[in-house]
N, C-alpha and C positions, 0 to 999 in steps of 0.2 A: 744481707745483714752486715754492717759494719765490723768487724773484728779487732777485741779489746781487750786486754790485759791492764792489773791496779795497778794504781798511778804511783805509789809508793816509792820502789824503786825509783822511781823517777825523782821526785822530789829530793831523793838523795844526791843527788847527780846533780840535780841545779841548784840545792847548796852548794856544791862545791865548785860549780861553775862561778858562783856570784862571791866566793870567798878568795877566788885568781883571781877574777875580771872586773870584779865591781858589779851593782845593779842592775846600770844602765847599758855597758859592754854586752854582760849576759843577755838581756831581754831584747838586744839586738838580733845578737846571735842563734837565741834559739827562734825568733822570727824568721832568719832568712834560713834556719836549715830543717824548721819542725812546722813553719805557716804556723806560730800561736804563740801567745803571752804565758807567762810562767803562771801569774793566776789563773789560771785555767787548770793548771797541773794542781793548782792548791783544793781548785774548787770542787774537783771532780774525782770521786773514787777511781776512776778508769780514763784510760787513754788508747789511741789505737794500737796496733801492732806497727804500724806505718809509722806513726811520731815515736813509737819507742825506739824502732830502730833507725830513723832519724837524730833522734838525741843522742845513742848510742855513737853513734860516725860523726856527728859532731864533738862530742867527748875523747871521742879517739885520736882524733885531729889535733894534730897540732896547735890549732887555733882554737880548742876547749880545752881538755884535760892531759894530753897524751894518754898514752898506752897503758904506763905504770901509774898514773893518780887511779887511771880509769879501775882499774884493774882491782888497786886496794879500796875505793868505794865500794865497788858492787861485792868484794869478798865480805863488808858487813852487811849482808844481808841476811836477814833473818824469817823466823817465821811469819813478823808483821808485817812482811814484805808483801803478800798472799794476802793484805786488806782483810774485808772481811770475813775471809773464810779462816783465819788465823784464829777465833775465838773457840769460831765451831769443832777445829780441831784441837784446842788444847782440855777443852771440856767435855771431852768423849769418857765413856765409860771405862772404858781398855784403854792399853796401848794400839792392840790391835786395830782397835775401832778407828783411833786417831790417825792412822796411818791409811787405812780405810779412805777415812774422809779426804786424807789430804788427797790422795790420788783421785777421787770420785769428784771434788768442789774442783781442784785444780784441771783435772780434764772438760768438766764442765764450763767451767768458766774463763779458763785461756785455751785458745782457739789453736795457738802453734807450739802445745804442750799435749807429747802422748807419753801416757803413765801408765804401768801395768802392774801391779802387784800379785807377788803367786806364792804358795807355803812350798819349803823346799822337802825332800826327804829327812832332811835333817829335825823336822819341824820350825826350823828358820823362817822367818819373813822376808821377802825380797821384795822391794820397791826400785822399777826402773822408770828413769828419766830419757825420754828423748825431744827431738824439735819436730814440728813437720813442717816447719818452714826452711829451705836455702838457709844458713848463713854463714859466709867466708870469714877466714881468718881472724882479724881480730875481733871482731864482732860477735863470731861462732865461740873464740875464747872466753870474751867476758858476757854471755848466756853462759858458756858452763860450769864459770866460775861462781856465779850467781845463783844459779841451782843447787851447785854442790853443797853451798856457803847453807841456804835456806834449809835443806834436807838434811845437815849437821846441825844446823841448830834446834830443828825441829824432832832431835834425839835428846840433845840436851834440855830442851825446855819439859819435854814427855816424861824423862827419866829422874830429870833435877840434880844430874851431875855429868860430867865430860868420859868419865871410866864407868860408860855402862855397856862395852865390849862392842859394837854396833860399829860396821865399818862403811862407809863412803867410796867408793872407790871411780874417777874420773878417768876417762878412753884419751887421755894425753901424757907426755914425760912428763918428769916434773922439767919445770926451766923457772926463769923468771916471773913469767904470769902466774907463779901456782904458789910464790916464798910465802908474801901475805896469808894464804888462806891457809898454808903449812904450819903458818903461826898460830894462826886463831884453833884450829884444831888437832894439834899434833898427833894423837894418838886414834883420829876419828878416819882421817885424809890420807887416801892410799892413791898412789898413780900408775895404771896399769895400760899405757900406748896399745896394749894388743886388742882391749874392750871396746865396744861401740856405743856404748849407753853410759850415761853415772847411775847408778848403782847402790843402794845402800841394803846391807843386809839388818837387819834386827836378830839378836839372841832370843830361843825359846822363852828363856826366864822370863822377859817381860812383856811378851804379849797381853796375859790375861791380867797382869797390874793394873789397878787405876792410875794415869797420869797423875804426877805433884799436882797441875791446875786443873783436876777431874771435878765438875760440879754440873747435877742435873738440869738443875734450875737454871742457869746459865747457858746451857746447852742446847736447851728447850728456847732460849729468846735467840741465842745466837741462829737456828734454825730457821725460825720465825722473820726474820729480820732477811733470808737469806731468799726465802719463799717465792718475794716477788721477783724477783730475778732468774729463779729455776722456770717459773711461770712465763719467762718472755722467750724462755729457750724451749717453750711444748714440741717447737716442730723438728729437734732431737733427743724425744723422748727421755729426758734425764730421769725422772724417776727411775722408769724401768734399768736403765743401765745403773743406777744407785742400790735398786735392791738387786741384781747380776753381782755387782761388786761384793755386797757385806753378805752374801749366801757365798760367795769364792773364799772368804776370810774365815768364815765359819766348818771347823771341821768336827766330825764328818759336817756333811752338807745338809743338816736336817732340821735345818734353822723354822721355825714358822712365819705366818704372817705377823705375828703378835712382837716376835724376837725380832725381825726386822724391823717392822714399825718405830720398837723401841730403840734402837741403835739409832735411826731418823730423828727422834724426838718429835716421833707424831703419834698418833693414834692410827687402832688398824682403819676404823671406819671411814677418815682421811688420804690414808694411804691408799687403800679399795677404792676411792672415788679415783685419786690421780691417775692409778694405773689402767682404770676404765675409760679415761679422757685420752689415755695412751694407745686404747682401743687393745688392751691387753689385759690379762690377771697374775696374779703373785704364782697362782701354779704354771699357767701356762711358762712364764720366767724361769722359773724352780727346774722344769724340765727341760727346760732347751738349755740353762746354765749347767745342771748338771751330765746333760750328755756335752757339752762341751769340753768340760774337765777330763772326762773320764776319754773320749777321743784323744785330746791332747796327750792324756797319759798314757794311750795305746803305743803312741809315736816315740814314746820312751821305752818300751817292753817292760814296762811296770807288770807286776802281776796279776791277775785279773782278782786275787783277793785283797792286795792291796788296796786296790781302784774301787773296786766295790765297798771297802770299810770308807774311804775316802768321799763317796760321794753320798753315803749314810743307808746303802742297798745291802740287805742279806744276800749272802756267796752264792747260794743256790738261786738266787731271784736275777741277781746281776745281770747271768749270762740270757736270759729270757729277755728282759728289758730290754739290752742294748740292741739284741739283736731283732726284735722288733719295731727300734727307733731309728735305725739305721739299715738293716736293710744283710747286716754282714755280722760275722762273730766276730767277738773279740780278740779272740785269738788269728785269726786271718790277717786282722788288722793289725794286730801287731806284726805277723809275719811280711804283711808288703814294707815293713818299713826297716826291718832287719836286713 
């Protein structure tokens, strides 16, 4: 299968190629370094990974953009950048939801994009960004300038103002590559060289908010619109790791078929069929997502009633489940990791 990420970005990028070089220069250039005409970027939602980062090293070059044009294009990048799954998240229920999605459509749908989201003790939201593709230096720079750029803006588009406490934080110094985006978000853009991932935390406060652009009706076409596409990805089960995701978001973890669905903007009876096509069910999911959490939180020495309010199990029931799902107690388990 091909591997593709939306053309958007892109087209940003050869704006500004055609506004140094002229036309005809550019549609030269992006021929001999991308093999394609810029209408094609126009025509088509998506592009490969391979021409993106083609255009990206030709942008960098001398002979496109340099470093620093490069650098302050892709810091405007926003949530539109994310094509069509940008609607689906601005029109989620929550905040939480939205942040859901982005992670959920975003790993779905770009190939050399792994996104994790997890609830902190704090009750925080943590959304982490990484690549799984190779990429050096400058190139490696403006991906994560780009990202950072996207996942601040997609706090301010959620929230409908820049002081709504939510921090960004990038695994580089700040230097020169970073002034631009320093600018556009001062108080969002944190530089932490010691990190590996970007990083953005969410405040409690606004989880259970409705986003400013929260609209059901909207949400529900945005979905629909997205469908065929989830449909051509069957043979990695997207469903299933979509309702994994919004049962991790939901705490405790005792979400139904009914309250997933609706986060989806499907019906249950809909959902029950895809995840049958999955050759899986919502419970079967339910349980292997919630022993997953609760393993994970072994390896933290969490407490075993915390972990059990957590994953939505009476204290007394907890310690019987796990240890018939796994084979070990809880507390063992946490002991191998102390």
């Amino acid at each position: 299968m091909i591997r593709t990420v939306p053309s958007a970005p892109a087209r940003s990028l050869v704006f500004s190629l055609k506004d140094q070089h002229g036309d005809t220069a550019t549609e030269r250039l992006i021929q001999e370094y991308c093999g394609l005409r810029s209408r094609e970027i126009w025509a088509e939602s998506w592009i490969t990974t391979t021409q993106r980062s083609q255009l990206l090293q030709l942008c960098l070059s001398d002979r496109g953009l340099g470093v620093e044009k490069t650098l302050e294009v892709v810091s405007e990048s926003s949530l539109s950048s994310l094509g069509p799954i940008a609607d689906l998240v601005k029109t989620s229920a929550t905040i939480c939801d939205a942040i859901v999605n982005l992670q959920a459509y975003s790993t779905s749908f770009i190939p050399d994009l792994i996104q994790t989201t997890q609830i902190l003790n704090s009750g925080e939201l943590m959304l982490t960004t990484a690549s799984a593709t190779e990429a050096d230096g400058d190139e490696h720079g403006a991906l994560l300038v780009a990202r950072a750029a996207v996942t601040a803006s997609v706090l301010g588009e959620l929230t409908g103002t820049q002081n709504h406490g939510g921090v960004v934080s990038i695994p580089r110094a700040e230097s020169k590559f970073s002034r631009r985006l320093h600018q556009r978000f001062p108080s969002v853009i944190k530089f932490r060289p010691d990190d590996t991932f970007v990083r953005v935390v969410v405040p409690v406060r606004w989880l259970d908010r409705p986003p400013v652009t929260s609209n059901h009706a909207l949400h529900a076409v945005a979905m629909k619109n997205l469908t065929p596409l989830l449909d051509e990805l069957s043979h990695k089960k997207p469903y299933s790791a979509l309702v994994a995701m919004h049962l991790c978001a939901h705490i405790p973890m005792n979400a139904s078929l009914t309250d997933v669905a609706l986060r989806m903007a499907t019906t249950d009876r809909t959902l029950r069929r895809r995840l049958v096509l999955e050759e899986t069910s919502f419970q079967r999911i339910k349980h292997a997502t919630m022993l997953k959490v609760a393993s994970d939180l072994a390896t933290t020495a969490a407490a075993q009633g915390d972990v059990a309010k957590r994953v939505g199990k009476q204290k007394h029931h907890f310690g019987t489940w796990f240890f018939e799902a796994t084979g070990k107690r809880y507390k063992d388990v946490v002991a191998e990791h102390s």
